[in-house]
N, C-alpha and C positions, 0 to 999 in steps of 0.2 A: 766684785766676784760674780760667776758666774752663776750660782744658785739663787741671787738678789734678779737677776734677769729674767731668771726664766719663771719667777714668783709675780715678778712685775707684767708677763708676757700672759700669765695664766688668766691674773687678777683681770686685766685687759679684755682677755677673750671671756670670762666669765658675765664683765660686763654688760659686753656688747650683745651676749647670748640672752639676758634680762630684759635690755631693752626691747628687743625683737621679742620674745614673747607677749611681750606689755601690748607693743602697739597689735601684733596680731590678734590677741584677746579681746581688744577693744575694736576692731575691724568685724569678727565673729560676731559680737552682742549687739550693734547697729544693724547687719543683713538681717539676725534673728529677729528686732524687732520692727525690721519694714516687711516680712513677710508676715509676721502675728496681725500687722495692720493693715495687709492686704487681704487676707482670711477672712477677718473681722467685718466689721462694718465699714463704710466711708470714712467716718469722722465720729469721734466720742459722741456716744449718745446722752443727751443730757436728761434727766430723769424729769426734771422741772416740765422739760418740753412737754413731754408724756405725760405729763398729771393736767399740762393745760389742754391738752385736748380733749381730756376726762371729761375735766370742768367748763367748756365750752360746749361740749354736748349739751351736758346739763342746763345749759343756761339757753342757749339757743331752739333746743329742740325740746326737752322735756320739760321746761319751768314752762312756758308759755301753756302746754297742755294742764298743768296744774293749775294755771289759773284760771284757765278756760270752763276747767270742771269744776270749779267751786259757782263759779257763775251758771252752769249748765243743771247742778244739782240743783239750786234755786230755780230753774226753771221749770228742773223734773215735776218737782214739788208742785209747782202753779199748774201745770199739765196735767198732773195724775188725776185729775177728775173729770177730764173734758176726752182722757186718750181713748174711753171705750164707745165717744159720741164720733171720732174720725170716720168717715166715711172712706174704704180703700177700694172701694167699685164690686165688679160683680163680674161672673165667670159661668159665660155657656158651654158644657159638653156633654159628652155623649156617650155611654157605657156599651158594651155588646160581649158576650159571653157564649165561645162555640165551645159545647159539652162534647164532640165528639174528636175535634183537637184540641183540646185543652189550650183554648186562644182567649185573650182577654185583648178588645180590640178596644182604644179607647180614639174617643174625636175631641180638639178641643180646637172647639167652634168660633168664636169670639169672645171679648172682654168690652165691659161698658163703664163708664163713668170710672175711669182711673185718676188716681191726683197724679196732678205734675208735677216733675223729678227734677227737673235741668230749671235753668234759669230763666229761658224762655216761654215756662209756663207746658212745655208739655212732658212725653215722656219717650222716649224709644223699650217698648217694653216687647218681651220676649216669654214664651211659659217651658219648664222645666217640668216633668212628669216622671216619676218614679214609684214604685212598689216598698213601705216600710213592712218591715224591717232591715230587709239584705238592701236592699237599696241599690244591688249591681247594675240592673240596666236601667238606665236613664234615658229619655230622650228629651229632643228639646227643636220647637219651633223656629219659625226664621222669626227674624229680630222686623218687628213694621217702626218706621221710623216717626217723631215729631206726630205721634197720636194717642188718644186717650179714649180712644175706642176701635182697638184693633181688629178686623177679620182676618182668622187663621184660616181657618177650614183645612185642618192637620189631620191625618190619621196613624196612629201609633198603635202594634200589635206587640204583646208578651205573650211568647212565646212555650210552654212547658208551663203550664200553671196550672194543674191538678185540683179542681173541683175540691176533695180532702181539703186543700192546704190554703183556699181562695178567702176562707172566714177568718185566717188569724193576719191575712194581709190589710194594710191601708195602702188606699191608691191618693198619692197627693199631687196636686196642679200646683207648682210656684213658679208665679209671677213674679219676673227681672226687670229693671230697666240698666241697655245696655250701655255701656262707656268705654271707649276705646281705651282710654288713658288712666284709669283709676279700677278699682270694686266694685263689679256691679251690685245695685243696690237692692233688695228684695223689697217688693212695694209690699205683696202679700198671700195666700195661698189658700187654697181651698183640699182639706181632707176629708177623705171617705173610705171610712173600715167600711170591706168589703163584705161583711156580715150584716150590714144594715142592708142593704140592697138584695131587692130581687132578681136574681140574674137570668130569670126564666126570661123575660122580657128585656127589652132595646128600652138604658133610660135616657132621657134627654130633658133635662132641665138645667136652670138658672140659678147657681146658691151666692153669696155674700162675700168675698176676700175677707180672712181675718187675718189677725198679727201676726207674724211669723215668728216674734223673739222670744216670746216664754216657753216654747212648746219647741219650735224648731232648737233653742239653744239646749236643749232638756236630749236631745232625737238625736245630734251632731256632736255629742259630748262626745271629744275622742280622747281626752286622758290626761294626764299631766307629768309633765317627766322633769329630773332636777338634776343640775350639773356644776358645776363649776369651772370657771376660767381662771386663768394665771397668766401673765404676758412680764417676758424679762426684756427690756428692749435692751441692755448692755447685751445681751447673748444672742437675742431676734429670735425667740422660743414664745411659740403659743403653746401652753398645755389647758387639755381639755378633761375633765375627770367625770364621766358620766357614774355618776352613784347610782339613782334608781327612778324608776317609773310607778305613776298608780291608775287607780279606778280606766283603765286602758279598755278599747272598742273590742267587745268579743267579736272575733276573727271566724274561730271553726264552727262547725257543725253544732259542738259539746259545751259550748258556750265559754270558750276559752281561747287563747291566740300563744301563740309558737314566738315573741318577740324578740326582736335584737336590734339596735342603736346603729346608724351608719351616720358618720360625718364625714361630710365633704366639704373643703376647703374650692373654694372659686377667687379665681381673679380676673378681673374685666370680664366677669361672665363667663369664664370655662375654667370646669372641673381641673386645678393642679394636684389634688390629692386625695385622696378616699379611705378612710380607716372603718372598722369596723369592730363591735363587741361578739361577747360570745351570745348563745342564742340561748334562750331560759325556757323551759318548756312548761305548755299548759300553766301560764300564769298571764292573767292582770297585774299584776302588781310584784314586776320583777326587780331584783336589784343585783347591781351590777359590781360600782365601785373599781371602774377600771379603767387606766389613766393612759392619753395619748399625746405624743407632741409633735408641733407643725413647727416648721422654720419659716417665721414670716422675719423679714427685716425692719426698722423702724420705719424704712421712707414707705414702706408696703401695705402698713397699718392700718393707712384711712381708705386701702384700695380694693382688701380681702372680705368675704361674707364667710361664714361659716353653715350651714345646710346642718343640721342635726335632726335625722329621720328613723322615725322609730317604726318597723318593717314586722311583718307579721311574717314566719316563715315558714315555706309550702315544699314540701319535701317532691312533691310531684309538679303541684301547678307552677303558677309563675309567682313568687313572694308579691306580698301584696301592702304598699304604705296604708300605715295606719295614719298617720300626722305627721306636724313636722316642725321647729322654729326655726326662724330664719334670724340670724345677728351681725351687725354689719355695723359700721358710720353712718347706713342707708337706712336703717331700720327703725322701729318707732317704737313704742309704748314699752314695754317691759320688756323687752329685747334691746332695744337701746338704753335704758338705764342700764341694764346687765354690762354691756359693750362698755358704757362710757365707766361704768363703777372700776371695771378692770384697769382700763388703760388710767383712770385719777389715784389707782392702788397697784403701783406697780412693785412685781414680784411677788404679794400676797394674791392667794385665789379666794375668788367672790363667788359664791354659792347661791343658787337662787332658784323657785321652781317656775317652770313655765307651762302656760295651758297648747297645747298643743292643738295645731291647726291643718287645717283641710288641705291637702297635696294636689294644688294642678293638675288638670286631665293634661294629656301631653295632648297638642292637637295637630 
């Protein structure tokens, strides 16, 4: 009969209509997911990997300094009685005080009997001259090379220094020795509050280098700020959570500073990205608590620094760095634990504070 036909003809085309939806559906979810994995990353990121890179920091860069300092503390020890017999040499200069321009002209003449630095037995030393407490202008002699008793014959003028204001200054001489490739090292420094001296007269004498680390670390104290890292390498997310800062370098006039956090993300050495906090007014001891993320990718991990710089800020002048840490694969002591703790803990953020450090003159 003809209604058995056209039942059979429907059935048929309903079919065929089934199958073609099937295979096309399944054509749709293959392109969907070769483009999710061309978005994504390369290839699955393996979290295992990430944890070993953690734990090979640890082991290669930071375990070796832990053992270094348990040997080094034994050493302190043996030393702590012989370190105020060191001899760090002696430092000739010269004071001059013009009361009608408010000029304080200093000379800094030569250095005698310096210990050797380098391995050769001598030192490449350099002297650094500044004004505490602002400490803005600085100068700094030519560098004499492979000697341990260098002649400067430098002359260095401060400019705008107000008779009033010259008793609550110290005028400090520190001695460098330089190194192209490394920190230069401070051998030692000679300070003189400008209240002790007679400025009527031209002085010129010879005083003793002393230590520069109990008193200069006490002078350079520039603060301490705490943050937190989090690294998802399935997602290629660095988030960075700056909570808070303290005991921070008074900046203004009123003994207080305008501060705000900027992180900069560097790769191979140039800035790819720059965030920054809000700005906390008239405080030491701001806190923030405000969370930022960078897109780094897994292969990119061991090749990114992170720059977190805590900025004093000048509504007129030009903002002016207070500190700064630097965290990287490249980095070292508590900055690299920080780095390596993240990437051995990944997806949870690691929380840690850091002392914060002196920001490069740009030269």
């Amino acid at each position: 009969p003809i209604w058995a036909l056209i039942l059979i003809a429907a059935g048929a085309i309903l079919f065929f209509l089934c199958c073609c939806y099937c295979v096309c559906k399944r054509c749709i979810c293959k392109k969907r997911k070769k483009k999710e994995g061309k978005k994504g990353l390369k290839g699955p990121v393996d979290l295992k990997a990430v944890q070993l890179i953690g734990a090979s920091l640890k082991k290669e860069k930071i375990q070796p300094d832990l053992e270094e300092l348990e040997v080094n503390m034994e050493q302190d020890d043996d030393n702590e009685s012989t370190k105020s017999e060191v001899k760090l040499g002696k430092l000739q200069f010269q004071l001059d005080y013009d009361f009608t321009k408010n000029e304080l002209t200093v000379g800094v003449i030569q250095a005698a009997d310096l210990p050797g630095m380098d391995m050769s037995g001598t030192s490449d030393p350099y002297v650094k001259v500044y004004l505490l407490p602002d400490k803005k202008k600085k100068f700094e002699t030519k560098v004499h090379r492979k000697t341990l008793n260098p002649v400067f014959n430098e002359t260095f003028t401060f400019k705008n220094v107000p008779y009033a204001e010259v008793g609550a200054k110290t005028l400090v001489f520190a001695i460098y020795d330089f190194d192209r490739f490394s920190k230069h090292d401070q051998i030692g420094q000679v300070k003189i509050p400008l209240n002790t001296v007679d400025l009527c007269q031209v002085l010129e004498e010879w005083r003793d280098l002393i230590s520069p680390d109990n008193d200069a670390e006490k002078e350079n104290k520039l603060g301490d700020i705490c943050f937190s890292l989090r690294y998802v390498p399935t997602a290629g997310k660095l988030t960075v959570v700056v909570l808070e800062a303290k005991n921070l370098k008074k900046m203004d006039v009123g003994g207080l500073s305008d501060p705000y956090v900027k992180i900069s993300m560097m790769l191979n050495g140039k800035r790819v990205k720059k965030k920054k906090t809000t700005i906390k007014k008239c405080t030491l001891n701001p806190y923030y608590n405000e969370s930022f993320t960078f897109e780094v990718p897994f292969e990119q991990i061991q090749k990114v620094q992170l720059y977190i710089t805590v900025v004093d800020y000048d509504r007129i002048g030009t903002s002016e760095p207070i500190g700064r840490v630097v965290l990287g694969c490249n980095s070292s002591g508590t900055e690299l634990r920080h780095w390596s703790d993240m990437l051995a803990n990944p997806r949870r953020p690691i929380a840690q504070w850091h002392t914060l450090q002196e920001v490069p003159e740009k030269s």
